[in-house]
C-alpha positions in Angstrom: 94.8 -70.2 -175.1 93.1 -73.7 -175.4 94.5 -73.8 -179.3 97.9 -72.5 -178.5 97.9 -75.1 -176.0 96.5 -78.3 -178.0 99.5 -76.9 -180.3 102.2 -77.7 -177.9 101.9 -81.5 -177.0 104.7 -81.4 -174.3 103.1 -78.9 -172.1 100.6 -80.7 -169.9 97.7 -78.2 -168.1 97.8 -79.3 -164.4 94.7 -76.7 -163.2 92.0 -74.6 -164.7 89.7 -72.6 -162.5 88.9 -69.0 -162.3 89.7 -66.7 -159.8 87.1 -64.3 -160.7 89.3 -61.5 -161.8 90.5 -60.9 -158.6 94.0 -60.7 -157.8 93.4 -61.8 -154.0 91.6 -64.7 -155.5 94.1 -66.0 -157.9 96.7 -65.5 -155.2 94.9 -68.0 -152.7 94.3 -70.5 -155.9 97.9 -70.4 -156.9 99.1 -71.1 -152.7 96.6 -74.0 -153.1 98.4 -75.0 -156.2 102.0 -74.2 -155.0 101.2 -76.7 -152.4 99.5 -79.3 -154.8 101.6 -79.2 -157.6 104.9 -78.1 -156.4 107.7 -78.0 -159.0 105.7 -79.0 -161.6 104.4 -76.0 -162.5 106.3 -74.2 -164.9 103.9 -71.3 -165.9 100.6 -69.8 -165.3 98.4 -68.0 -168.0 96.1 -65.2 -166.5 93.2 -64.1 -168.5 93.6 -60.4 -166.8 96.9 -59.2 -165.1 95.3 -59.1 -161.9 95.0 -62.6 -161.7 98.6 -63.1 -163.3 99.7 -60.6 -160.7 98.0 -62.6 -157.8 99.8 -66.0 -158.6 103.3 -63.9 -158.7 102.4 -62.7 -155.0 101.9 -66.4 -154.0 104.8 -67.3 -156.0 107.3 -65.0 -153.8 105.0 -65.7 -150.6 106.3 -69.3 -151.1 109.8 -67.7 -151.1 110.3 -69.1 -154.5 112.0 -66.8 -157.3 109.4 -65.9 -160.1 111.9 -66.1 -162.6 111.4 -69.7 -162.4 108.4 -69.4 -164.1 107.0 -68.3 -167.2 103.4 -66.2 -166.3 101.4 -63.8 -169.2 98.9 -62.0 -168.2 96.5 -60.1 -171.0 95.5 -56.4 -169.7 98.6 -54.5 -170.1 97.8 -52.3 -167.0 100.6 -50.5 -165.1 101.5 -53.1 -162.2 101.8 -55.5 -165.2 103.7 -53.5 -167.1 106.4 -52.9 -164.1 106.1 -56.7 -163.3 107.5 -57.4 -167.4 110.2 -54.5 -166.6 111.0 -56.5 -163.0 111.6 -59.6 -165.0 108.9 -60.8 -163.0 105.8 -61.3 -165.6 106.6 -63.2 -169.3 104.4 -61.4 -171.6 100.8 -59.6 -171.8 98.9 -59.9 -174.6 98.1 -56.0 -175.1 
């Protein structure tokens, strides 16, 4: 991730922090975030789905439309999978 990103001048990296996996963790980081950042963020990059998945529940707990932003995840596990059909989740990695 840290070379794709160093590739791509024009995206700037607000946050980095780890939510331990957990998709209750990565929600509660991403409603801290939502609240910090605002509209600037345009994605989010979860090293498992569950995390991925957590910052989409904070996403529509904010009542804001998750198409709006671009989120990968890396697991390919079934909630995942049916977030990418929803439209709901970018990309994962496997």
């Amino acid at each position: 991730n840290q070379q794709a990103l160093a590739a791509c001048p024009s995206v700037r990296v607000l946050e980095q922090q780890t939510a331990n996996w957990s998709r209750a963790e990565a929600q509660t980081l991403m409603e801290n975030w939502l609240t910090t950042y605002g509209d600037d963020i345009k994605g989010v990059i979860g090293q498992n789905d569950e995390m991925a998945l957590g910052a989409i529940e904070a996403i529509k707990g904010a009542g804001l439309d998750v198409s709006d932003f671009s989120i990968a995840g890396i697991d390919g596990i079934t909630d995942a999978l049916g977030a990418v059909k929803a439209g709901e989740m970018s990309s994962i990695l496997q």
